[in-house]
C-alpha positions in Angstrom: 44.7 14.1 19.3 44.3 13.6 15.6 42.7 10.2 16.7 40.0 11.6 18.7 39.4 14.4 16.3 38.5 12.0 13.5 35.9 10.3 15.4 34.6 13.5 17.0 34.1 14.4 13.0 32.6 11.0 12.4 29.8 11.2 14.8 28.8 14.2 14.0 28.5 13.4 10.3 27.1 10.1 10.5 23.4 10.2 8.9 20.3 7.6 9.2 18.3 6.6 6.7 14.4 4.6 6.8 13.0 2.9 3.7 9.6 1.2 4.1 9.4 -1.3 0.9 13.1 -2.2 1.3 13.2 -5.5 0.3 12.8 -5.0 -2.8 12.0 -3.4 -5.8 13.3 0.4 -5.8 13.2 0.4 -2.2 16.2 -2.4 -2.3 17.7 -0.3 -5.1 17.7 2.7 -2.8 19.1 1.1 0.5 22.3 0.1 -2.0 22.5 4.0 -3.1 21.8 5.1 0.5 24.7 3.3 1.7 26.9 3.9 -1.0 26.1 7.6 -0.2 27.2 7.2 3.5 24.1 6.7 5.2 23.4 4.1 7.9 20.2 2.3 6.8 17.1 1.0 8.8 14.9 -1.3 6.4 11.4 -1.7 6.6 9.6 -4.7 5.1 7.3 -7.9 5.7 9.6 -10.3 3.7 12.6 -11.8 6.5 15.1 -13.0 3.3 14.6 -9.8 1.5 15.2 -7.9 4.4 18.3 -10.1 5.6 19.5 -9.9 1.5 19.3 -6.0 2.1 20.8 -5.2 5.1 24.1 -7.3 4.0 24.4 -5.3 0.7 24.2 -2.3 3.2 27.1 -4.0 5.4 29.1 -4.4 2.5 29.4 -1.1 1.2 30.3 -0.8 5.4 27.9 1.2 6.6 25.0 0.2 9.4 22.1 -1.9 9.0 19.0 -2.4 10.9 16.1 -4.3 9.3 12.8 -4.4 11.3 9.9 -6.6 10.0 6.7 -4.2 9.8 3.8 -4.2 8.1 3.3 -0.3 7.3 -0.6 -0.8 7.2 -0.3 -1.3 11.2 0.4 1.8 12.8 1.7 0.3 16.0 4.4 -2.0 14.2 5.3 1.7 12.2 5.9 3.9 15.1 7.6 0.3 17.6 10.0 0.3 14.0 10.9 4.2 14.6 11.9 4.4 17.8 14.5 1.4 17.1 15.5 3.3 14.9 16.1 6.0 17.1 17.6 3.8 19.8 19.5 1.4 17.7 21.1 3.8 14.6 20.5 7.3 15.9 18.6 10.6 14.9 16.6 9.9 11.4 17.6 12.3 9.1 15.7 10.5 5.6 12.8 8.9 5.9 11.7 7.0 2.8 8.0 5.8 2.1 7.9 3.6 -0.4 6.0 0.3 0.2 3.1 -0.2 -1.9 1.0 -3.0 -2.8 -1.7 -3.2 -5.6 -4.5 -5.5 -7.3 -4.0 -5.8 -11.2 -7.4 -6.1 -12.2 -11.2 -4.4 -13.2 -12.9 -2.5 -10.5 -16.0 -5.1 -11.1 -13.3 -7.8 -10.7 -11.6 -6.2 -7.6 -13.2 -7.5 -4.0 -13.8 -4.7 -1.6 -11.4 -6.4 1.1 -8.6 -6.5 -1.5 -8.8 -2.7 -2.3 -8.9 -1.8 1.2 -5.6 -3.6 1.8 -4.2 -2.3 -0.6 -5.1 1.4 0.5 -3.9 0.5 3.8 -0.3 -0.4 2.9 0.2 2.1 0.2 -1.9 5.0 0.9 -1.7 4.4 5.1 1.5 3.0 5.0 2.5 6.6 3.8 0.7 8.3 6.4 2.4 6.5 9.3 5.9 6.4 7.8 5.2 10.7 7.6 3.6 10.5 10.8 6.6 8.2 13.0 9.0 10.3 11.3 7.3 13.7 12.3 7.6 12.8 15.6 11.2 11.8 15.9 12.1 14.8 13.7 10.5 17.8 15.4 12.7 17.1 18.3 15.4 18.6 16.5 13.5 20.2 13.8 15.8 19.0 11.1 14.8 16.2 8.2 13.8 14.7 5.3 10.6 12.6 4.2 10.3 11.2 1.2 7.6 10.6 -0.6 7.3 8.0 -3.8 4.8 8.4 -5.7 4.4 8.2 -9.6 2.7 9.8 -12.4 -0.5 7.7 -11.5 -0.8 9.8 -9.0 -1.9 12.5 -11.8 -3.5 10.3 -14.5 -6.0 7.0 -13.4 -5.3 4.0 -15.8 -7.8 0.5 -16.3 -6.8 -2.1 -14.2 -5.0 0.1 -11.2 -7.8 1.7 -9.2 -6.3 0.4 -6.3 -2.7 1.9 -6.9 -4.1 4.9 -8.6 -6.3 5.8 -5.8 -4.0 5.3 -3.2 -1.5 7.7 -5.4 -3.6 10.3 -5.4 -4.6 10.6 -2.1 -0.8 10.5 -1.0 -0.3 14.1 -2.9 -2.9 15.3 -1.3 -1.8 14.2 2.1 1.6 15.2 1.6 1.0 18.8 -0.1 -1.3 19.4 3.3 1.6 18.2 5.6 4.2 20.7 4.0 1.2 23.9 3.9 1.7 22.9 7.3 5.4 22.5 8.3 5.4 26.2 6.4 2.9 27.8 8.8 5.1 26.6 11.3 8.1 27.6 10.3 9.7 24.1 10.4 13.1 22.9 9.1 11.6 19.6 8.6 11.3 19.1 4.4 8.8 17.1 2.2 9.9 15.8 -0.9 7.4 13.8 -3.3 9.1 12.1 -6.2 6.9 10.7 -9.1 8.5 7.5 -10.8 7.7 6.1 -14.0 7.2 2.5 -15.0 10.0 0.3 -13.5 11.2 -3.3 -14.0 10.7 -4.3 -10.0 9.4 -7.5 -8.9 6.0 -6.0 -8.2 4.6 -7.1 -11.4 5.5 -11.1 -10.6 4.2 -10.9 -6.9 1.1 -8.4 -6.7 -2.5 -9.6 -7.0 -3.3 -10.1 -10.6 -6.8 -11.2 -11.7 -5.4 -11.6 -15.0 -5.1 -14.9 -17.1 -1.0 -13.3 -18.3 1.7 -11.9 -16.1 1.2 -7.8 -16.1 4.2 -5.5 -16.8 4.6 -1.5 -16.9 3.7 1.2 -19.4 6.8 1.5 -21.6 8.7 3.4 -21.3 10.7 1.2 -18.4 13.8 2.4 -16.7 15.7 0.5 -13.9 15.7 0.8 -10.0 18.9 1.8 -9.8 18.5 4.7 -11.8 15.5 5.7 -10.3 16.7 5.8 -6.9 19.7 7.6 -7.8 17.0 10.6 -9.3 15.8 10.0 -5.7 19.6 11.2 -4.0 19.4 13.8 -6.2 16.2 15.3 -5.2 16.9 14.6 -1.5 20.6 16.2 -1.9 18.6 19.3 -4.0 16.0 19.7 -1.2 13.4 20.1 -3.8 9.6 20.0 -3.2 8.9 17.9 -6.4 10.3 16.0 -9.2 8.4 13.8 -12.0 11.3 11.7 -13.1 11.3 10.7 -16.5 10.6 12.8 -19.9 7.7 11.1 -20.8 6.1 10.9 -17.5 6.2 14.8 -17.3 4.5 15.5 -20.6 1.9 12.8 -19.5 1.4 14.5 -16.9 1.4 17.8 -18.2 -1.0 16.6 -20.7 -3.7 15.6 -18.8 -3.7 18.5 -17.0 -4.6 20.3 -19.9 -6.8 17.7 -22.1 -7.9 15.0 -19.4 -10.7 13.8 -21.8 -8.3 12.7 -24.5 -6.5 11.2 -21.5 -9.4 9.2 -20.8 -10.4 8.1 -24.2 -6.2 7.0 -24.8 -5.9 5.0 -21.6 -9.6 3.5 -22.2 -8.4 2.2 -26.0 -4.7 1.1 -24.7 -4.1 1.3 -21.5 -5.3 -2.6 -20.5 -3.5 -3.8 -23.7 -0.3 -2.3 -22.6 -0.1 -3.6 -19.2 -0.1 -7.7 -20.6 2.4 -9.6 -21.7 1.7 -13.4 -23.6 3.4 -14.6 -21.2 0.8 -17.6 -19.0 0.3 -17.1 -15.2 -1.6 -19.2 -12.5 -4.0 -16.8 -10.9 -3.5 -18.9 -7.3 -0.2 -18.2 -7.8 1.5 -17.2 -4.4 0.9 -13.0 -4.1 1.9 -9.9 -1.3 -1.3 -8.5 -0.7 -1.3 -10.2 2.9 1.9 -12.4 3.0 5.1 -11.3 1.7 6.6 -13.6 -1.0 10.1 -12.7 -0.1 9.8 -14.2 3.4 11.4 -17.4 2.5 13.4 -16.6 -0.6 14.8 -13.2 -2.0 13.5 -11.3 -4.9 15.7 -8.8 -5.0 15.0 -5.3 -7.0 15.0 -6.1 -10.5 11.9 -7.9 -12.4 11.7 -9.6 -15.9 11.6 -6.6 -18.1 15.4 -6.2 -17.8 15.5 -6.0 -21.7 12.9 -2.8 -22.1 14.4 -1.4 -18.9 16.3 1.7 -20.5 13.6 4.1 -20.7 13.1 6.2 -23.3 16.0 4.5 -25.5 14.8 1.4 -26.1 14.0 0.1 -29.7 11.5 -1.2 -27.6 9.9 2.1 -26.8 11.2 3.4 -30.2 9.6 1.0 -32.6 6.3 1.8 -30.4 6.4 5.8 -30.6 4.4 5.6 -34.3 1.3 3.9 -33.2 1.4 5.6 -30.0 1.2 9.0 -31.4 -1.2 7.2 -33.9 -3.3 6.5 -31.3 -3.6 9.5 -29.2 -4.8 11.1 -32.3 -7.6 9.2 -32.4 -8.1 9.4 -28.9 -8.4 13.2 -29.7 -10.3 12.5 -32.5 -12.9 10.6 -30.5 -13.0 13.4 -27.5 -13.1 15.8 -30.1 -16.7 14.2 -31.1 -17.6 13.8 -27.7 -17.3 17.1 -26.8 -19.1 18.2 -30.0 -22.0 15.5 -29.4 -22.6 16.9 -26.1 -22.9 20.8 -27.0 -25.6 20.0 -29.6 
């Protein structure tokens, strides 16, 4: 009796989890705390030894994997991945859109084709991950989606039009789909979660049409982390969280003073996203092939030293000229603004 009982009680807690992006990055970092959480975990990605690296940390912490190359750009290989899912694991109760691509570089020196790709996996990808989930969901009316987003969704910067823009156009997306849910009553919930600069892989395998390898805005925290502020949003049911302290009054900022927003990220905002460090612009990149396909990335990248966020001497020892600077910025909108009343 006490047999049966315990695996009546098992099945009906077990819980299914999607990530799109899982291969690496934060989405890797979130199938480990997924699992470690007691989820069963379906990965989505395009790289075949990142996915396979993923799903055995998931089997490990002895839970259920299932990872299903898909390219989230293609709606088809999207909704074929979500009924596995179905089939395979059982009822989705997260779904996670992550996956994003970008193109570090100008908008003179971007090429139309490479923007729209990169719309179409982070923007679209979005949209079908919400879209396959809806669908499974509303059968029982019960759910989570997830959305990741970042504070670039609120605030453009040089050299990311293509991430920026795609950003944006998921919070709009998203705050439609739950205006929605809400007029129909639905138990289904939408979460968006805005991360801050990260020490992932992306900066090593993303389209760069710079001569040095790109890196995030300090402050820089760690996927792990991150996805754990993730848990905590999806355990809290809430309908928004910008994660980090400095993201939010970034973002709270340029709500209020855009201009100054524009003339600070027009004076720093290319600087700050180079390192010294040499790259080959040939150099092998995701926008179209994955670069984990053959050999695992992982979720980490090569900022591990700056990745504590705010309490870095790293950050630290850069807080005076950064202040410094957004004076001027202020300054120099200040004079704009009087320049154009007279």
């Amino acid at each position: 009796m006490s047999s049966s009982g315990s695996t009546s009680n098992l099945a009906t807690t077990r819980r299914v989890a999607v990530v799109t992006g899982a291969s690496g990055g934060l989405g890797r970092a979130l199938v480990r705390q997924l699992a470690d959480d007691g989820y069963d975990v379906a990965l989505l990605a395009r790289g075949r030894a990142g996915l396979d690296a993923a799903a055995a940390e998931v089997r490990r912490r002895g839970r259920s994997a299932l990872a299903i190359p898909t390219d989230v750009a293609d709606w088809e290989q999207v909704d074929a991945a979500a009924t596995r899912v179905v089939d395979e694991l059982g009822p989705i109760d997260v779904w996670i859109n992550n996956a994003m691509t970008t193109v570090f570089a100008t908008i003179a020196d971007t090429r139309p084709a490479e923007l729209r790709r990169a719309t179409e996996v982070t923007y679209f990808g979005q949209v079908h991950g919400t879209m396959a989930a809806l669908a499974r969901m509303r059968e029982r009316d019960a759910g989570t989606i997830v959305s990741i987003g970042s504070a670039l969704a609120y605030r453009g910067i040089p050299m990311q039009s293509a991430y920026c823009g795609s950003k944006f156009a998921v919070r709009g997306f998203m705050e439609s789909l739950r205006c929605e849910l809400i007029a129909d009553g639905s138990n289904i919930r939408v979460s968006q979660v805005h991360m801050p600069a990260m020490n992932t892989p992306q900066f090593g395998w993303c389209r760069s049409r710079t001569d040095v390898h790109p890196m995030p805005v300090p402050p820089i925290y760690e996927p792990d982390r991150c996805a754990r502020a993730v848990m905590r949003v999806i355990e809290g049911g809430q309908r928004q969280k910008i994660y980090g302290v400095w993201n939010w009054m970034l973002v709270k900022l340029n709500q209020v003073m855009p201009g100054v927003g524009d003339q600070y990220m027009g004076r720093t905002g290319i600087d700050s996203q180079l390192t010294d460090i040499p790259i080959d612009r040939d150099r092998p990149d995701d926008l179209e092939q994955p670069v984990d396909d053959v050999c695992d990335h992982g979720a980490t990248g090569i900022f591990g030293d700056q990745d504590g966020g705010m309490l870095t001497w790293n950050f630290a020892s850069m807080l005076p000229s950064t202040i410094a600077e957004a004076g001027r910025a202020g300054a120099a909108r200040l004079r704009e603004v009087v320049r154009q009343r007279r």
